[in-house]
LOMI-229609 format. One record per residue (C-alpha): residue number from 0; residue in one letter; x, y, z. Coordinates in steps of 0.02 Angstrom, whole numbers, always signed. Example, Ala and Ser with C-alpha at 12.3 -4.5 7.8 and 13.67 -1.06 7.14 Angstrom:
<kevos>
+-----+---------+--------+--------+--------+
: num : residuo :      x :      y :      z :
+-----+---------+--------+--------+--------+
:   0 :       a :   +615 :   -225 :   +390 :
:   1 :       s :   +684 :    -53 :   +357 :
+-----+---------+--------+--------+--------+
</kevos>
This chain:
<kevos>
+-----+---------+--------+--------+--------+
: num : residuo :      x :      y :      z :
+-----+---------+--------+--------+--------+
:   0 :       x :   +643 :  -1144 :    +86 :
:   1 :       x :   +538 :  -1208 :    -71 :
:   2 :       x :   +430 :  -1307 :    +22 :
:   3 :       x :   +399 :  -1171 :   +165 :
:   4 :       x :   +226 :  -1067 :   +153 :
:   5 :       x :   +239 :   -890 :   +104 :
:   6 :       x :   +227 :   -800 :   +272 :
:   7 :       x :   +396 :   -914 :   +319 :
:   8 :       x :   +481 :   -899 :   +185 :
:   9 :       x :   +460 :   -683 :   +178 :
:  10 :       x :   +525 :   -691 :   +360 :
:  11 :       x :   +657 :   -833 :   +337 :
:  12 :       x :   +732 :   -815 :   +179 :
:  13 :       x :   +874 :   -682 :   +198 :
:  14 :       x :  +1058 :   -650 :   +165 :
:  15 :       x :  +1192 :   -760 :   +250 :
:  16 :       x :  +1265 :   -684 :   +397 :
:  17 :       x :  +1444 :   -603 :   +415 :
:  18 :       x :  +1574 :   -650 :   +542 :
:  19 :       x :  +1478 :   -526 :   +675 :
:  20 :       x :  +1312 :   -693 :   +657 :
:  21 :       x :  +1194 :   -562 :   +652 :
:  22 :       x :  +1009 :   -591 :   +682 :
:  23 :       x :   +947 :   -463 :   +567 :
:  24 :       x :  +1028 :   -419 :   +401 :
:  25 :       x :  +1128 :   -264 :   +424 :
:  26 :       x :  +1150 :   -124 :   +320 :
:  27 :       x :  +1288 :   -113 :   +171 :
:  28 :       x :  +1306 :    +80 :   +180 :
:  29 :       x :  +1442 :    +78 :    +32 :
:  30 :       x :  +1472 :   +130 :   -119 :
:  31 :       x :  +1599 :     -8 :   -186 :
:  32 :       x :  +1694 :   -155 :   -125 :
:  33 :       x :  +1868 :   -213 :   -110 :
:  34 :       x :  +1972 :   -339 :   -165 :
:  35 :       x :  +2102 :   -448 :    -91 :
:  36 :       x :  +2242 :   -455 :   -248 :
:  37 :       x :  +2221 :   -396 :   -433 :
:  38 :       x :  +2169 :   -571 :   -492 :
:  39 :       x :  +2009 :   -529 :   -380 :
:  40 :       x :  +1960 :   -377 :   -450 :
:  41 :       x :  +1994 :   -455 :   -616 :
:  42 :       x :  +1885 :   -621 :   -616 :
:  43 :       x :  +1744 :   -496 :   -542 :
:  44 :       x :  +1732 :   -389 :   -659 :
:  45 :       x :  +1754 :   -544 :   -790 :
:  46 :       x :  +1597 :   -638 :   -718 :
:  47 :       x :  +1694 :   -775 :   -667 :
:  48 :       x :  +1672 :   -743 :   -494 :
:  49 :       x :  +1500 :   -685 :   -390 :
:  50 :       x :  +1613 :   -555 :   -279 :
:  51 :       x :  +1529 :   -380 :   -253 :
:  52 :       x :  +1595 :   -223 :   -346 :
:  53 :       x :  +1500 :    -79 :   -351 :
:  54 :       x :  +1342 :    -48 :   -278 :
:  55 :       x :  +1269 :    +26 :   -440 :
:  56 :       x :  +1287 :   -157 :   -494 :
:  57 :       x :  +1224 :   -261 :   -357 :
:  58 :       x :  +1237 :   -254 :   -162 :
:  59 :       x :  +1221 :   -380 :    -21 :
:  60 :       x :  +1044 :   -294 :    +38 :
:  61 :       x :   +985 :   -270 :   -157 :
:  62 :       x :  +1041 :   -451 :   -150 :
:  63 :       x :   +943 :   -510 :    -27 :
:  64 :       x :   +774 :   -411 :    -59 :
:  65 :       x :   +786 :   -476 :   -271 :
:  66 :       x :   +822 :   -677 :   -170 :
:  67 :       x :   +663 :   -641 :    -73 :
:  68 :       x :   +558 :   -556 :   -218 :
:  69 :       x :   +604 :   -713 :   -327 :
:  70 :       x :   +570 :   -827 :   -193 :
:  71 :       x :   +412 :   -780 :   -172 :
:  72 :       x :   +333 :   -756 :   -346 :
:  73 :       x :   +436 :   -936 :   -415 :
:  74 :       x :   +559 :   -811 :   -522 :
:  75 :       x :   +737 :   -883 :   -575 :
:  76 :       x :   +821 :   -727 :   -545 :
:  77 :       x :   +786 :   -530 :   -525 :
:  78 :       x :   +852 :   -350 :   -555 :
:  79 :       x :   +801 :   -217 :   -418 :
:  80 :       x :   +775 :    -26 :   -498 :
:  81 :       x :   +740 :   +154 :   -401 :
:  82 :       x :   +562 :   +149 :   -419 :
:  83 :       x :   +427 :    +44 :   -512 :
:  84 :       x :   +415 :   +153 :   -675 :
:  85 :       x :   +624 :   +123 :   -688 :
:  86 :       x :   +610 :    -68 :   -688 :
:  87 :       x :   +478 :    -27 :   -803 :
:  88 :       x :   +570 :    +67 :   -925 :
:  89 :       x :   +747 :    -43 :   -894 :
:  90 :       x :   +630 :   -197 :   -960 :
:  91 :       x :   +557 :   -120 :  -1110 :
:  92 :       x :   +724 :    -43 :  -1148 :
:  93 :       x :   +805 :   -191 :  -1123 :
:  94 :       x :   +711 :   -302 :  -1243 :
:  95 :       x :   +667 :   -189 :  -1392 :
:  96 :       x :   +738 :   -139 :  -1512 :
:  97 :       x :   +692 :    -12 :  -1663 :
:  98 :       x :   +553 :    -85 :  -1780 :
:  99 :       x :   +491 :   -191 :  -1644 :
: 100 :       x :   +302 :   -193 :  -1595 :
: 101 :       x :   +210 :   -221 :  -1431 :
: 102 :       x :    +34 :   -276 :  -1375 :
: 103 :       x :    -35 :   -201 :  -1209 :
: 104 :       x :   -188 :   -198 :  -1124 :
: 105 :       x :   -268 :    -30 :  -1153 :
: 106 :       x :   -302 :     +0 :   -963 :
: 107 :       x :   -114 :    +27 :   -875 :
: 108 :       x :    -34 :   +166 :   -758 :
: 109 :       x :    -38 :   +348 :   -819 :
: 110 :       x :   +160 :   +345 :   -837 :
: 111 :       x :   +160 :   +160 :   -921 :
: 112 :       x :    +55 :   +227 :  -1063 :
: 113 :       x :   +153 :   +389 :  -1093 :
: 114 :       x :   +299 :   +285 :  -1109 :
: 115 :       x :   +195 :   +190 :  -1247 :
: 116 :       x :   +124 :   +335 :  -1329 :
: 117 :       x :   +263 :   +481 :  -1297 :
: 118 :       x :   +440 :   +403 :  -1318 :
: 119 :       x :   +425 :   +230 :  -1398 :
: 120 :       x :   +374 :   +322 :  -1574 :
: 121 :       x :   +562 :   +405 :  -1543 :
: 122 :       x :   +632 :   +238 :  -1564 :
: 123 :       x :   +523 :   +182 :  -1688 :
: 124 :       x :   +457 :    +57 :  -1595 :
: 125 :       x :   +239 :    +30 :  -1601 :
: 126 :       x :   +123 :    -28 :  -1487 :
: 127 :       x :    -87 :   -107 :  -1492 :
: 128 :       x :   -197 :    -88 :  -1366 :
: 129 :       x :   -321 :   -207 :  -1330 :
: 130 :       x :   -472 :   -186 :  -1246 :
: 131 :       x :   -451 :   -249 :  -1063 :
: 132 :       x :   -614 :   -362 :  -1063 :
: 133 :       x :   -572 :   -439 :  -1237 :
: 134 :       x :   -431 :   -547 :  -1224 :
: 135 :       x :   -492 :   -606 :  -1398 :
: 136 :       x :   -422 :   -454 :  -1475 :
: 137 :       x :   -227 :   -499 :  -1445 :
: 138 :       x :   -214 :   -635 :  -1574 :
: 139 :       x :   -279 :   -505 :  -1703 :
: 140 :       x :   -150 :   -376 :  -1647 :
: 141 :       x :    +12 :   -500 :  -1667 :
: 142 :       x :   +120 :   -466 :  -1816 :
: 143 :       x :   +283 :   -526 :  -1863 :
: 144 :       x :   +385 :   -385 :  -1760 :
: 145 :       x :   +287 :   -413 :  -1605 :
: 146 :       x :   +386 :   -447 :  -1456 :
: 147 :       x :   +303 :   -449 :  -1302 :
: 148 :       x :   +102 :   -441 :  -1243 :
: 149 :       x :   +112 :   -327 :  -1061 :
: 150 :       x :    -37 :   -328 :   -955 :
: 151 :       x :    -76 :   -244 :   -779 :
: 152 :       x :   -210 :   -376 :   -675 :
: 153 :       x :   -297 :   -287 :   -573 :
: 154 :       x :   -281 :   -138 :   -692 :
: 155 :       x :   -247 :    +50 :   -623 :
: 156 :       x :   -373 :   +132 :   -580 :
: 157 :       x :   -512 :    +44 :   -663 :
: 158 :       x :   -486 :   -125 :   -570 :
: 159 :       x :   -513 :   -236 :   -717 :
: 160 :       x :   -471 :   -419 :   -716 :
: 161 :       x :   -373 :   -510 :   -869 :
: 162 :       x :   -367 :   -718 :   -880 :
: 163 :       x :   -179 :   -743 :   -850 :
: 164 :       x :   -220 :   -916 :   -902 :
: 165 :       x :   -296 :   -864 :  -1067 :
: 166 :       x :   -164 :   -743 :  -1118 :
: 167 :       x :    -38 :   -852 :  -1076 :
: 168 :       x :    -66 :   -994 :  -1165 :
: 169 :       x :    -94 :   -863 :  -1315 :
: 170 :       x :    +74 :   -796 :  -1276 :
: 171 :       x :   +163 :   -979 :  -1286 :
: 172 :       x :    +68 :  -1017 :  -1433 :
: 173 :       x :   +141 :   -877 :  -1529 :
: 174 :       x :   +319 :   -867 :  -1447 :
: 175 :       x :   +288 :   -710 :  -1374 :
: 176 :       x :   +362 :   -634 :  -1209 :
: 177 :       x :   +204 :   -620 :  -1078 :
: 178 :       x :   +267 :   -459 :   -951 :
: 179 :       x :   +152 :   -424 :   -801 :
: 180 :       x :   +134 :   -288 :   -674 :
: 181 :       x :    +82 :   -369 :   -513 :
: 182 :       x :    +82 :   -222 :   -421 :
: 183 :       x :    -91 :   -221 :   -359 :
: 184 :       x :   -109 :   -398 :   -320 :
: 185 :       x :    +92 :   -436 :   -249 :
: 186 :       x :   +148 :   -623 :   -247 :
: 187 :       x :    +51 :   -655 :   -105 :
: 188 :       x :   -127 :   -650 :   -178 :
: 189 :       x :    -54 :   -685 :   -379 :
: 190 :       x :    +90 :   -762 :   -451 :
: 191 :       x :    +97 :   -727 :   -659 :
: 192 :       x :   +234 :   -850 :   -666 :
: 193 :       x :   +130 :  -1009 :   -637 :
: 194 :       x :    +18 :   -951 :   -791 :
: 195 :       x :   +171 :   -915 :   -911 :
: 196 :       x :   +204 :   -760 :   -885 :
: 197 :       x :   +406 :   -737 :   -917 :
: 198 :       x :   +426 :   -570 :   -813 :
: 199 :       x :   +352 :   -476 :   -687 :
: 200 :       x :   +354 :   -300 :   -628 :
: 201 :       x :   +312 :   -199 :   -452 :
: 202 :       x :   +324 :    -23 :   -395 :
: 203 :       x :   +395 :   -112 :   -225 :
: 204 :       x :   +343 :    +69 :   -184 :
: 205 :       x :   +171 :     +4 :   -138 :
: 206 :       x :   +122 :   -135 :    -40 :
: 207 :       x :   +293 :   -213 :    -27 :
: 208 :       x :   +351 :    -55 :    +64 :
: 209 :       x :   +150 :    -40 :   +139 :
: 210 :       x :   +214 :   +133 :   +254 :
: 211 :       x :   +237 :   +283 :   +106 :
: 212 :       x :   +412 :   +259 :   +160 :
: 213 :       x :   +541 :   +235 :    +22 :
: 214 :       x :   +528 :   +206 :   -190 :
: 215 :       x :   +576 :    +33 :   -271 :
: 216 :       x :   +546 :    -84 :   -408 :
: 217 :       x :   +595 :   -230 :   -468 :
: 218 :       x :   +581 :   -357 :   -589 :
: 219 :       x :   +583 :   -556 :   -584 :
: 220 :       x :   +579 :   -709 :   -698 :
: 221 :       x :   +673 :   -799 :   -816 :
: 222 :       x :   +870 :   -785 :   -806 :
: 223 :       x :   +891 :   -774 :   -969 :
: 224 :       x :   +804 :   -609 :   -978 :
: 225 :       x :   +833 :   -549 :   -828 :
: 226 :       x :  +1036 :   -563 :   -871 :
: 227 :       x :   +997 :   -432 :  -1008 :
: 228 :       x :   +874 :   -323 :   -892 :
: 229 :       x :  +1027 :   -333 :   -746 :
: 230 :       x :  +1158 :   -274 :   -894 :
: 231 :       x :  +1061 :   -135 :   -978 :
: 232 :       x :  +1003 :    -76 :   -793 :
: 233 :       x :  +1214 :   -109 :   -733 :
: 234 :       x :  +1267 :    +28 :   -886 :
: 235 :       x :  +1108 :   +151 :   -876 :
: 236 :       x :  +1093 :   +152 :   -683 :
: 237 :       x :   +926 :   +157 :   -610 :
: 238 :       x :   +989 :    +42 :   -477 :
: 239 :       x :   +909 :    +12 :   -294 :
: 240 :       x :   +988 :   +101 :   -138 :
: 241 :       x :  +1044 :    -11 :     -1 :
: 242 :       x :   +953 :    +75 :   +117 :
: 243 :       x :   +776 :    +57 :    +17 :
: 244 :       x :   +815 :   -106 :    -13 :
: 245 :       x :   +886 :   -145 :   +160 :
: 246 :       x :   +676 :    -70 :   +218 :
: 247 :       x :   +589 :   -169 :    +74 :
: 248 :       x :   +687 :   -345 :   +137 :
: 249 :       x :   +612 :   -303 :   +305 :
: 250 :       x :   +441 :   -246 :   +236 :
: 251 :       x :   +421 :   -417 :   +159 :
: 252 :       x :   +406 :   -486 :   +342 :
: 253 :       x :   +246 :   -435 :   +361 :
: 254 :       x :   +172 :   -438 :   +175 :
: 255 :       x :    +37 :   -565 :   +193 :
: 256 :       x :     +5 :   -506 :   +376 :
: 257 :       x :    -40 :   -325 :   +304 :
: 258 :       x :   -124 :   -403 :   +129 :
: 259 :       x :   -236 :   -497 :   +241 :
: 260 :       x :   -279 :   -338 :   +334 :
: 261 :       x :   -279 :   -245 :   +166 :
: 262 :       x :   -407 :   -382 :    +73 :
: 263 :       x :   -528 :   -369 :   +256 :
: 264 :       x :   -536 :   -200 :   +245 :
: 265 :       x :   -582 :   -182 :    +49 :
: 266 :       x :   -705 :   -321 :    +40 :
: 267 :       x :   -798 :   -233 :   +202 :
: 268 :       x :   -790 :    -83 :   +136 :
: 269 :       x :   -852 :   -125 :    -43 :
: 270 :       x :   -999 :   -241 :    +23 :
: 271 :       x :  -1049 :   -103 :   +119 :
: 272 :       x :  -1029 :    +38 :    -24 :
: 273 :       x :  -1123 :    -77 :   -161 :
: 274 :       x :  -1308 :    -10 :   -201 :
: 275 :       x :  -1277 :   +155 :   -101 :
: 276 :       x :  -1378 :   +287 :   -186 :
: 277 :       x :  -1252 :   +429 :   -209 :
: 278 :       x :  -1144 :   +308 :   -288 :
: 279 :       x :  -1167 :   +247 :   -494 :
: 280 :       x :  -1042 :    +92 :   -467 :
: 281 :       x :   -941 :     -7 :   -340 :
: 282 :       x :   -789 :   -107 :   -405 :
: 283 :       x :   -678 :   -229 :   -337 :
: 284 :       x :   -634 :   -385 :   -383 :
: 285 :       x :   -711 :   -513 :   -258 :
: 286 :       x :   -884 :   -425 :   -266 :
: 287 :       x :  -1000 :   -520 :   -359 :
: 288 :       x :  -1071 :   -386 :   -463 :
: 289 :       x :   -881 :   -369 :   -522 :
: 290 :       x :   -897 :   -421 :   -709 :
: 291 :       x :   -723 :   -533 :   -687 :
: 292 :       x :   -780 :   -582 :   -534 :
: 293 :       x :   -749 :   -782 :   -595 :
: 294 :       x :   -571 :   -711 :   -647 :
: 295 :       x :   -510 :   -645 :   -488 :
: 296 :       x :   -569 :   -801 :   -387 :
: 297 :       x :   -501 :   -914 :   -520 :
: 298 :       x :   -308 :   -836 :   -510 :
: 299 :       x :   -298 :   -719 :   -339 :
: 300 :       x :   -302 :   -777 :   -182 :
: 301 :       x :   -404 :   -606 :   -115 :
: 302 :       x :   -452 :   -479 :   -204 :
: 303 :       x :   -318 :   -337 :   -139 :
: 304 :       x :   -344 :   -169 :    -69 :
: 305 :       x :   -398 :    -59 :   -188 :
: 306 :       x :   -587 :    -11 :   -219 :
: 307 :       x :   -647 :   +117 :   -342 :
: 308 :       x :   -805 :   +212 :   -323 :
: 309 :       x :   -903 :   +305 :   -466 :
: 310 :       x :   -981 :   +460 :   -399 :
: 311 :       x :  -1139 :   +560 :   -458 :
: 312 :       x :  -1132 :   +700 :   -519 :
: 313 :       x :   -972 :   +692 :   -600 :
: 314 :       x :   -788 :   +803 :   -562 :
: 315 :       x :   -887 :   +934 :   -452 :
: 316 :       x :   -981 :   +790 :   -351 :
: 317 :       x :   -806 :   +685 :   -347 :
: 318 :       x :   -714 :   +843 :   -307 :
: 319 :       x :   -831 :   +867 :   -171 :
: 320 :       x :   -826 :   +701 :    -81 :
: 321 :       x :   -642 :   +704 :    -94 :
: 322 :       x :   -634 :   +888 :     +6 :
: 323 :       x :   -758 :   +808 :   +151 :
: 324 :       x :   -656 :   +666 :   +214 :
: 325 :       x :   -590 :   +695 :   +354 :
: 326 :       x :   -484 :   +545 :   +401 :
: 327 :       x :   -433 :   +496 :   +234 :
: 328 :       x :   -296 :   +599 :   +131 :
: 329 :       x :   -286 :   +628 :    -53 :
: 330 :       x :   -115 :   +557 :   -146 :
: 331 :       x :    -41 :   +496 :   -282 :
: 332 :       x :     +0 :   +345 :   -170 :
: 333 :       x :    -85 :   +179 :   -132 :
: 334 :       x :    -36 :    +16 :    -41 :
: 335 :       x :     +2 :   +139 :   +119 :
: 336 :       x :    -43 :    +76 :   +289 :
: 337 :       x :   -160 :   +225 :   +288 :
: 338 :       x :   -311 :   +222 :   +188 :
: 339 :       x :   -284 :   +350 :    +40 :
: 340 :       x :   -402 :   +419 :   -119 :
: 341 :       x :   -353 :   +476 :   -283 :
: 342 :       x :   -453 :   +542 :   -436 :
: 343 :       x :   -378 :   +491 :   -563 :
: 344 :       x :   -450 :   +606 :   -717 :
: 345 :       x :   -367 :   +750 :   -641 :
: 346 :       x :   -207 :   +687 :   -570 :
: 347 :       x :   -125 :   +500 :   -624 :
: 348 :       x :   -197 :   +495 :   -783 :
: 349 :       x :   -216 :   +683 :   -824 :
: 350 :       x :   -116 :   +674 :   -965 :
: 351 :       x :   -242 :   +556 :  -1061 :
: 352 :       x :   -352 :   +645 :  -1171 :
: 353 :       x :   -564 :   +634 :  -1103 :
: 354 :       x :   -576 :   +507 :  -1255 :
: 355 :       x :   -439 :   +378 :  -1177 :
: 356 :       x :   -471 :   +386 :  -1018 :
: 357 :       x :   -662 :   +354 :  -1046 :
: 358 :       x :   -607 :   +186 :  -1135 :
: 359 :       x :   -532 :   +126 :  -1008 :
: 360 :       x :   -658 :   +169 :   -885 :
: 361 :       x :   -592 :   +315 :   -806 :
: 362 :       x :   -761 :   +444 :   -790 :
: 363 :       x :   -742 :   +616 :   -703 :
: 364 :       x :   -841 :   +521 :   -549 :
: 365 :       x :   -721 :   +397 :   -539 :
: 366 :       x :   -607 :   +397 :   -348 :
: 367 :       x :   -468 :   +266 :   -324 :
: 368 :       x :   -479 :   +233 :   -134 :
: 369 :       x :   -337 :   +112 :    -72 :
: 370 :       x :   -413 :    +38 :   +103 :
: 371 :       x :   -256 :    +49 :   +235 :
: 372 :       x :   -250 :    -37 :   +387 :
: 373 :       x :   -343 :    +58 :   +502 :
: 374 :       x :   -509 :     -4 :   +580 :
: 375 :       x :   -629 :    -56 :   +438 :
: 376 :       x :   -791 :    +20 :   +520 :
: 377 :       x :   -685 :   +205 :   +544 :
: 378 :       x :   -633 :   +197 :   +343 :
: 379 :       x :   -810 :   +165 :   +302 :
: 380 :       x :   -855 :   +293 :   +408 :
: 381 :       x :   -781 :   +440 :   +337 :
: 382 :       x :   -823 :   +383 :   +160 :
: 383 :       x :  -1006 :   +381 :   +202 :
: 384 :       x :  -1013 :   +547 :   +272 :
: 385 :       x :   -934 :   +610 :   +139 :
: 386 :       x :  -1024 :   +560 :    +40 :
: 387 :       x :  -1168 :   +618 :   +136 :
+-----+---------+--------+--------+--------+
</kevos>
């Protein structure tokens, strides 16, 4: 399957088939597995055989969505988790320990940075920010205890673009762990592995899924690591259902089909946004006037699905746009087949005081629109008389 192309190997690569030769992977609706004698049971539970025991370990379809996953973004192996904040969380926890230190860039999701800012000073564990656009700041950050750089590229919400190149060679150079959150872009239009990055994270709840339908995550990349990741995660259990991971197998199918959809969409939508007058700012990545526009055609393929738009007139003028669309719906959500909004300032990064979230580019104006799948010229549609 290496030397397949992406759309082939999403559709081709699956579990091998039972007695019943199957054409679809079925469903492994069970809570534990059985074993033929006692010596079974024991050289399973020993590691010295690669038999099935519990589903809170591993399953066949958890199995075969982490073979896909790791196909597809050049990962050794993977560890599949309830939702994208748990593989989160499972990685950190897996790798630090108290005293330890960790470099991030200052623009990540709302939940990602309460983790930073809320729990790891419980464990005595300390983090730097550095600003987003100045990669130049990490090597000044590193001290002896530092463990790991993490970076979201494209950043939520603000849509910013960091030189996976750049960071990591830095990362090599100072025997550091580089972890990315590929959420936004998915394997399809990034891979962090080819540019050194050791692990990477998704909410699989978003594009992977693409249909609101179920929560995932996961996490892929070097065995080593992921070993520990798949232990701490075995004993702690944020595990994968079958059943979500049975739908995110089968979402994969049509990953670059909808990304290519997705990518359109948002460039249309942007081009067509850019300059309007009730508008102070346009971003998204394969725009031009994006400031890392050279980044994002350097290391993505497209430029993804997400758009943000800076309103006049601030949280009343946002709030106001948001309550005229008609088609589009407000949520939490992005990466849906539907096209969805979000303000961020008052809902995913609420918790942020005004200070932080204007640092990392998050004004009261600012909407988070993630284009769906629907016809370009009806999304752009309802935006403009909105905003209208």
């Amino acid at each position: 399957m290496k030397n397949k192309h992406f759309e082939t190997q999403a559709i081709r690569a699956q579990m091998e088939r039972s007695d019943n030769n199957e054409h679809s992977a079925p469903l492994y609706l069970t809570s534990s597995f059985v074993f033929d004698t006692a010596e079974d049971m024991r050289a399973a539970f020993n590691d010295e055989s690669d038999a099935y025991i519990y589903s809170r370990y591993v399953n066949p379809n958890t199995s075969e969505f982490i073979n896909k996953v790791c196909l597809l973004e050049g990962a050794e192996a993977g560890f599949a988790t309830a939702t994208g904040m748990a593989a989160i969380f499972t990685t950190f926890m897996s790798i630090l320990k108290a005293g330890d230190h960790v470099i991030s860039c200052s623009s990540v999701f709302g939940a990602t940075h309460a983790v930073f800012t809320k729990y790891f000073p419980k464990w005595n564990i300390s983090y730097s920010y550095f600003n987003t656009n100045k990669v130049d700041e990490i090597e000044k950050l590193i001290k002896p205890e530092t463990k790991f750089i993490y970076l979201e590229t494209p950043t939520n919400p603000a849509i910013e673009l960091i030189d996976l190149e750049v960071v990591g060679a830095l990362a090599k150079k100072h025997n550091l762990l580089l972890i990315v959150d590929n959420c936004f872009a998915t394997p399809y239009l990034q891979q962090p592995i080819k540019y050194g990055a050791d692990l990477v994270i998704h909410s699989a709840t978003k594009y992977m899924d693409g249909q609101g339908r179920v929560l995932g995550g996961i996490v892929v990349g070097k065995k080593e690591l992921v070993n520990d990741i798949y232990l701490f995660g075995r004993l702690t259990g944020p595990s994968l259902s079958p059943f979500n991971a049975w739908v995110l197998s089968k979402s994969l199918e049509t990953l670059a089909l909808r990304m290519d959809r997705h990518c359109e969409n948002a460039l249309h939508v942007a081009k067509a946004l850019d300059g309007n007058s009730k508008l102070e700012n346009v971003s998204y990545p394969f725009l031009p006037s994006h400031p890392n526009y050279n980044i994002a055609k350097k290391q993505m393929k497209a430029g993804g699905g997400i758009i943000t738009i800076t309103v006049k007139g601030g949280y009343e003028a946002a709030k106001l746009f948001l309550d005229k669309l008609q088609m589009i719906k407000i949520s939490p959500n992005l990466g849906d087949a539907r096209s969805i909004v979000t303000h961020p300032a008052s809902s995913t990064h609420c918790k942020l005081s005004e200070a932080e979230r204007l640092t990392v580019g998050i004004t009261p104006g600012l909407i988070r629109v993630s284009i769906g799948l629907e016809n370009k010229e009806d999304i752009l549609n309802d935006l403009l008389q909105a905003l209208n």
